[in-house]
C-alpha positions as CSV (number, residue, x, y, z in Angstrom):
1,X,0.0,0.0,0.0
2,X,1.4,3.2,-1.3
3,X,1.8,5.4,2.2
4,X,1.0,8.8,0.3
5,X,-2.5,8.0,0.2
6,X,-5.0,10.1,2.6
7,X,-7.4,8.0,4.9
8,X,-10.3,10.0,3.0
9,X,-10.3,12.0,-0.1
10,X,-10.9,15.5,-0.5
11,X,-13.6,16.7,-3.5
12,X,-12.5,19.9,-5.2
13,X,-14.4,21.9,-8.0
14,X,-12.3,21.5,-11.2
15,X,-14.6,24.0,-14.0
16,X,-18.3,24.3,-12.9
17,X,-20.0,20.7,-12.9
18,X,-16.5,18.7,-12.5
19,X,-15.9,17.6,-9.2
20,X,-11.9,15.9,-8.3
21,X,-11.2,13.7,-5.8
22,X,-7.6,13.9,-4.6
23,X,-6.9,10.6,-2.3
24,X,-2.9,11.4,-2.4
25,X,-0.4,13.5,-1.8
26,X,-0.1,13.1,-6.2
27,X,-3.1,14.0,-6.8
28,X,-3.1,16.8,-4.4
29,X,0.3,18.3,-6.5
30,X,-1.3,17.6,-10.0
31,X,-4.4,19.4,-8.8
32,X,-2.4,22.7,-7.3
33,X,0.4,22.3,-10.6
34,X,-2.5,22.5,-13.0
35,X,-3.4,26.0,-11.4
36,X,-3.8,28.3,-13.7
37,X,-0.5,30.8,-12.8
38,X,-2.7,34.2,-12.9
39,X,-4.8,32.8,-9.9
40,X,-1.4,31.7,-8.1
41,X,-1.3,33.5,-4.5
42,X,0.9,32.8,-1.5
43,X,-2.3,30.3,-0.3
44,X,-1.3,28.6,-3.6
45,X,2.5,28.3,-3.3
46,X,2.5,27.7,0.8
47,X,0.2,25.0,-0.3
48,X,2.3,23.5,-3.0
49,X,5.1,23.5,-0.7
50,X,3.2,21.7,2.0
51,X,2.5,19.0,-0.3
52,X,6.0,18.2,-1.7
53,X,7.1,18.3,1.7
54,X,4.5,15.9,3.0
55,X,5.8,13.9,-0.1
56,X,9.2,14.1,0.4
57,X,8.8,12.6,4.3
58,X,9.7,16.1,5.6
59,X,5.8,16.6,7.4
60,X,3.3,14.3,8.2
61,X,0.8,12.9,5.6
62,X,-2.1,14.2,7.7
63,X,-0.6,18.1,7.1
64,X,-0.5,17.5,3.2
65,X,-4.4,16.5,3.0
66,X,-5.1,19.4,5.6
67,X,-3.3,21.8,3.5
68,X,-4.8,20.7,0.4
69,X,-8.5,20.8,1.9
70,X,-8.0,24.3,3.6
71,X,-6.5,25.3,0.1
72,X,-9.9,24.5,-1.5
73,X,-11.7,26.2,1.6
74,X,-10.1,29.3,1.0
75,X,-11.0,29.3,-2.7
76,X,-14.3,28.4,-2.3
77,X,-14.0,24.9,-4.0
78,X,-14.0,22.4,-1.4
79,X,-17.0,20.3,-2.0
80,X,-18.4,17.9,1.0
81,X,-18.2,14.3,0.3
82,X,-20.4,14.3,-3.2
83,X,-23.8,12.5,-3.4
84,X,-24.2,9.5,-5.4
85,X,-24.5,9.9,-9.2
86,X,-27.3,7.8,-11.5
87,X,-24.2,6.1,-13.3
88,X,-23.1,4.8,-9.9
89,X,-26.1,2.6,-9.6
90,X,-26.0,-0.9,-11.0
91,X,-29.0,-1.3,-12.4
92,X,-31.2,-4.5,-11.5
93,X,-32.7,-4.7,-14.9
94,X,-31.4,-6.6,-18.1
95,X,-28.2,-4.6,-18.0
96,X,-29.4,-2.4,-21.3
97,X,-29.7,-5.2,-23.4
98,X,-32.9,-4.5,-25.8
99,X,-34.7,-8.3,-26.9
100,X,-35.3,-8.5,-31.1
């Protein structure tokens, strides 16, 4: 087991109806590298640095998932733990298959 990965994932808005879930301290870099540079603050880059130091071994795993979920706080894209989507659901029925 990889020991980067958080013991819950965060959901952050990515665009209006996309939702990310970051479960490791990779996902949590890709997310904050992807940033687009004229929305980069000192929130951003404290919070990048958090991360690669989480990653690195030099602070606890627990501080790179805080960091990364009081990053989306502060931007106002931190989402709760997201509902459950139609596609989720198996459905009981004949699986789609239409009879001739």
């Amino acid at each position: 087991m990889n020991s980067k990965v958080f013991d819950r994932p965060v959901y952050l808005k990515k665009g209006r109806d996309l939702i990310e879930e970051i479960t490791c301290l990779e996902d949590a870099i890709d997310f904050l590298e992807e940033w687009p540079e004229r929305d980069r603050d000192i929130v951003h880059d404290a919070t990048l640095k958090t991360c690669y130091m989480a990653f690195d071994g030099h602070k606890p795993l627990k501080v790179g998932r805080d960091a990364i979920r009081s990053f989306g706080e502060k931007k106002g894209i931190l989402v709760k733990s997201p509902g459950i989507m139609p596609w989720m659901i198996r459905s009981r029925s004949g699986g789609g298959r239409v009879s001739a």
